[in-house]
C-alpha positions, 0 to 999 in steps of 0.5 A, spaced: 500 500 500 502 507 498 501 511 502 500 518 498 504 523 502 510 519 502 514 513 506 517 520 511 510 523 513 508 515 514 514 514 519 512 520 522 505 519 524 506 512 527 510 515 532 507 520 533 501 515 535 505 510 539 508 516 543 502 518 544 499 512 547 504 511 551 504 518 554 497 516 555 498 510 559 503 513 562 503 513 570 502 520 573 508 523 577 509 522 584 506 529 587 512 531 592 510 531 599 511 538 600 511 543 594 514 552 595 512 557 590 518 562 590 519 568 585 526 570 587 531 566 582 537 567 586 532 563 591 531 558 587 539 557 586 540 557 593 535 552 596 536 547 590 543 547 594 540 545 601 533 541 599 537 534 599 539 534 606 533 536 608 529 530 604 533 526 607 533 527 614 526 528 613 524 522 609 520 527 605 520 530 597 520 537 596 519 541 590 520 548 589 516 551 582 520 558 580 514 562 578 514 570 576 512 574 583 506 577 580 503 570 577 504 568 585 500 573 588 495 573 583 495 565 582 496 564 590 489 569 592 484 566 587 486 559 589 484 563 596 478 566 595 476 559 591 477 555 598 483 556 603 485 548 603 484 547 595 489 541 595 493 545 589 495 551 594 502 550 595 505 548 602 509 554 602 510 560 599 515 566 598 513 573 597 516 579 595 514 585 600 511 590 595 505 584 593 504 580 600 499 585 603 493 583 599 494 577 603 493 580 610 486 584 607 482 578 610 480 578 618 486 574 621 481 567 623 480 567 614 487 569 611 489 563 608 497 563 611 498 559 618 499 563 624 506 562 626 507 565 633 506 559 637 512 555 633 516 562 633 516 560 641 516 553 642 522 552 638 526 558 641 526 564 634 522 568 637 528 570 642 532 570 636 529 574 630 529 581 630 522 583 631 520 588 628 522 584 622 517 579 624 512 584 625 512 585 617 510 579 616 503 580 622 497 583 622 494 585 628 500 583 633 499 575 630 504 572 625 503 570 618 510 569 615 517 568 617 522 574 614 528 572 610 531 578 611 532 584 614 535 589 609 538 595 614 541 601 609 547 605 609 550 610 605 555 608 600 558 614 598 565 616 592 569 617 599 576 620 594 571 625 591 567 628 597 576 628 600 579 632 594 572 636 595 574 637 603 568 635 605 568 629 610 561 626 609 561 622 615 561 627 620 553 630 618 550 626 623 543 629 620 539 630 615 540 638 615 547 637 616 547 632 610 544 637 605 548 642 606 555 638 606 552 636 600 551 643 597 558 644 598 561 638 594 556 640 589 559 647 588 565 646 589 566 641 583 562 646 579 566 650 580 571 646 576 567 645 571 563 638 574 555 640 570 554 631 571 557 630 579 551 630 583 552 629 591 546 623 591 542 619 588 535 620 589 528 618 586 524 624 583 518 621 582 518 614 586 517 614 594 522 608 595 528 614 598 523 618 602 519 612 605 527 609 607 527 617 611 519 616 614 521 610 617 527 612 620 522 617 624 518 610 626 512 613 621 509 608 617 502 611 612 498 605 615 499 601 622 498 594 622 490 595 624 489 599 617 488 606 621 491 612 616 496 616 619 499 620 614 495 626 616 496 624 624 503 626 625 506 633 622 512 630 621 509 625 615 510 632 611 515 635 614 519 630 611 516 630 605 517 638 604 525 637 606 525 631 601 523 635 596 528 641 597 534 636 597 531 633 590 528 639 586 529 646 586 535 651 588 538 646 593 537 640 589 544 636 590 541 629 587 540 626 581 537 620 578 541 613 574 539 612 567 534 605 568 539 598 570 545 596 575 550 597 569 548 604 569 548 606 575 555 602 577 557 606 570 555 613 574 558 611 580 565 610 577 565 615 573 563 620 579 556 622 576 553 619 582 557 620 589 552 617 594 546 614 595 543 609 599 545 602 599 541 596 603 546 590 604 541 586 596 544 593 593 551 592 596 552 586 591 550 590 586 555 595 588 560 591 588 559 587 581 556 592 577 561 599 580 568 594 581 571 600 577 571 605 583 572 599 588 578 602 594 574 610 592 567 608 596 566 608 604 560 606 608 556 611 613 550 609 617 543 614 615 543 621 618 537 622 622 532 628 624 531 627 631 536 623 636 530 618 637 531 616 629 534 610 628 540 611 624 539 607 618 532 604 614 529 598 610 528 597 604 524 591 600 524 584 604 521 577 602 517 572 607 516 565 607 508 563 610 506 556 610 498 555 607 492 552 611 491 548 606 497 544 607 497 537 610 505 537 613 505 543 617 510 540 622 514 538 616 513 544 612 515 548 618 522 544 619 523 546 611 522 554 614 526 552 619 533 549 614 531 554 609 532 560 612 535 559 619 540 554 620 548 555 619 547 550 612 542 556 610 546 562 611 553 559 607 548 557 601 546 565 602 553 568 602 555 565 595 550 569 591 549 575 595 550 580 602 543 579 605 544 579 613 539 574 616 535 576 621 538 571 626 540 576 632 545 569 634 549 569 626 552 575 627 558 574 630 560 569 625 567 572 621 564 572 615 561 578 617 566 582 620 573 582 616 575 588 612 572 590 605 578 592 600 571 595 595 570 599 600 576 602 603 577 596 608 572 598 611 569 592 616 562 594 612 559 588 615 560 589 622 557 596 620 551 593 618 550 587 624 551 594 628 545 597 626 540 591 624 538 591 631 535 598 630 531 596 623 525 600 624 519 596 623 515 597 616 507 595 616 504 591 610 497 591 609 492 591 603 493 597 602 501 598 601 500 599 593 495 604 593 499 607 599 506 607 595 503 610 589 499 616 592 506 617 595 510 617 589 505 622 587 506 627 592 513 626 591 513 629 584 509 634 586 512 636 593 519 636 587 515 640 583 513 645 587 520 646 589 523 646 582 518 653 581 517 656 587 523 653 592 521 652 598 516 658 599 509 655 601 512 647 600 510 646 607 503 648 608 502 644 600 506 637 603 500 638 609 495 639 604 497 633 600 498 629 606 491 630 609 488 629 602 492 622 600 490 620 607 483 622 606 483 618 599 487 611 603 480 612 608 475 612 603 478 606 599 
């Protein structure tokens, strides 16, 4: 018999239906006894490392699934609307900070994460984390995710530009101070010619800089019960109104990187961009992406506004939470337990990035206190393990999306404002903005 498209495409077609059966009759894969969503790449590297001891131990099989952090959240909240123990919700999720808060908008008896804080105590972690970092992950005093990290800010500065400037930026303490040592490195290498050579980089239409200021202060937009207190302390836009003046206007002294680290490490090698502000996730790309100036940079902690703000900030942060709907929670809280807190989880984390733990009782390890040629042999981390201790609590709620854009907002016009008028009127307009975004937070 012939077979009229040819001997090939005849091949072709009865493999196609043989595989086809035997796809058909295949058995389905085991499902691992315990399944982690993540969207952190570098993550996903790091726990492949350190999932086969813990299988082993624990006579288990573990699967991690990579997915993009949006897709998480949005997948994750329709499995949790549809019903909290759907067998398809994994065991264990990771999530970002900017996206974990619409998990918390449910009444603590219904948001689909387990309760943590009788196992923080059991097992002896509650006295070992930091807890303003635990607080991130809580709603109403009750603890739903474990922190990853703490994330304390520094700023990184091009020490060998502010010297030959004479202005040694490590001795403005405050902000005031800060702005006006600024001013004089920017005049001074105007004055030579310099247009490009900005003292700070600073974002001109986003709050992640001016929310790093409002928390040092111990201000959050929204506490942890969902009240607005934006327009309930007169500091919100005081803080506002110096931001704007240190960014826009006749006393501006930052600037703005072009998008991506590969610029940003081109401007600060290059002196375009001379300080800024660095939690330790950013250090790594400092040292990667601004090799080139690697010996010109030195650290200091944040100046502050008052004596009661803490010298340093927070900026982004991951947790880990364990769903209701899984059927090993002991187990999947031994997973959190290896992942994020024992010595084989920390060494794991150093090959990639300089993130410090929150476990108060790891700092003392060298690793964190020897001298860092990239920054002037200064002991960069023994800075950071100094000022993790005071990282300011950062509350996240459902409404911290709504909350970042109105503030981005008022950034742009409190910037605005400045680069028009100068200060005239700005303070009595970050009031008026202050009290109108908390009144459109109330209303939402």
């Amino acid at each position: 018999m012939n077979f009229h498209l040819g001997k090939p495409i005849l091949v072709l077609l009865v493999i196609a239906v043989v595989a086809g059966v035997a796809a058909a009759f295949r058995p389905a894969p085991r499902k691992a006894d315990l399944t982690v969503w993540l969207f952190a790449e570098s993550h996903h590297r790091t726990y492949l490392k350190l999932i086969p001891e813990f299988e082993r131990k624990h006579n288990v099989t573990v699967n991690l699934s990579l997915l993009n952090g949006r897709a998480v959240v949005t997948r994750l909240g329709q499995m949790f609307m549809k019903d909290l123990h759907d067998p398809e919700i994994p065991d264990l999720v990771e999530l970002e900070i900017g996206l974990a808060g619409r998990f918390f908008r449910p009444p603590v008896r219904e948001i689909g994460l387990l309760p943590l804080d009788d196992r923080l105590k059991a097992s002896g972690w509650d006295e070992k984390i930091v807890k303003s970092r635990v607080a991130t992950w809580s709603k109403e005093g009750i603890a739903f995710g474990m922190p990853h990290d703490l994330h304390p800010c520094v700023i990184t500065y091009r020490h060998d530009l502010f010297t030959e400037a004479g202005v040694d930026l490590s001795k403005a303490t405050t902000w005031p101070a800060f702005h006006e040592a600024c001013l004089k490195f920017e005049a001074y290498w105007r004055s030579r010619g310099q247009r490009y050579r900005h003292a700070m980089e600073m974002q001109e239409s986003s709050a992640d800089n001016f929310q790093q200021m409002l928390l040092q202060r111990g201000l959050n937009p929204i506490d942890t019960y969902g009240n607005v207190l934006l327009d309930k302390d007169p500091r919100f836009a005081q803080t506002l109104a110096f931001y704007g003046q240190m960014v826009g206007g006749p006393r501006k002294v930052t600037a703005q990187t072009s998008t991506g680290m590969v610029a940003f490490g081109k401007d600060v090698v290059e002196g375009n961009l001379c300080a800024m502000m660095t939690p330790d996730w950013r250090l790594t790309y400092v040292k990667l992406y601004a090799a080139g100036a690697a010996g010109k940079l030195r650290v200091m902690p944040l100046p502050v506004f008052d004596p009661s703000d803490a010298p340093t900030s927070t900026w982004g942060g991951t947790m880990i939470g364990i769903t209701k709907a899984s059927k090993r929670p002991d187990v999947a809280w031994a997973l959190v337990e290896h992942l994020y807190f024992s010595e084989q989880g920390l060494r794991a984390r150093r090959e990639s990035s300089e993130v410090l733990p929150p476990i108060k009782t790891l700092w003392a390890d060298p690793y964190y206190h020897t001298a860092d040629p990239v920054f002037d042999n200064q002991k960069v981390g023994t800075m950071l393990t100094d000022l993790a201790g005071q990282v300011p609590t950062r509350y996240v709620t459902a409404a911290t999306p709504i909350v970042n854009t109105f503030l981005n907002e008022a950034v742009a016009e409190a910037v605005r404002h400045a680069d028009e008028h100068g200060s005239v009127g700005l303070d009595a307009a970050c009031e008026q903005w202050m009290a109108e975004v908390a009144g459109e937070l109330r209303v939402r």
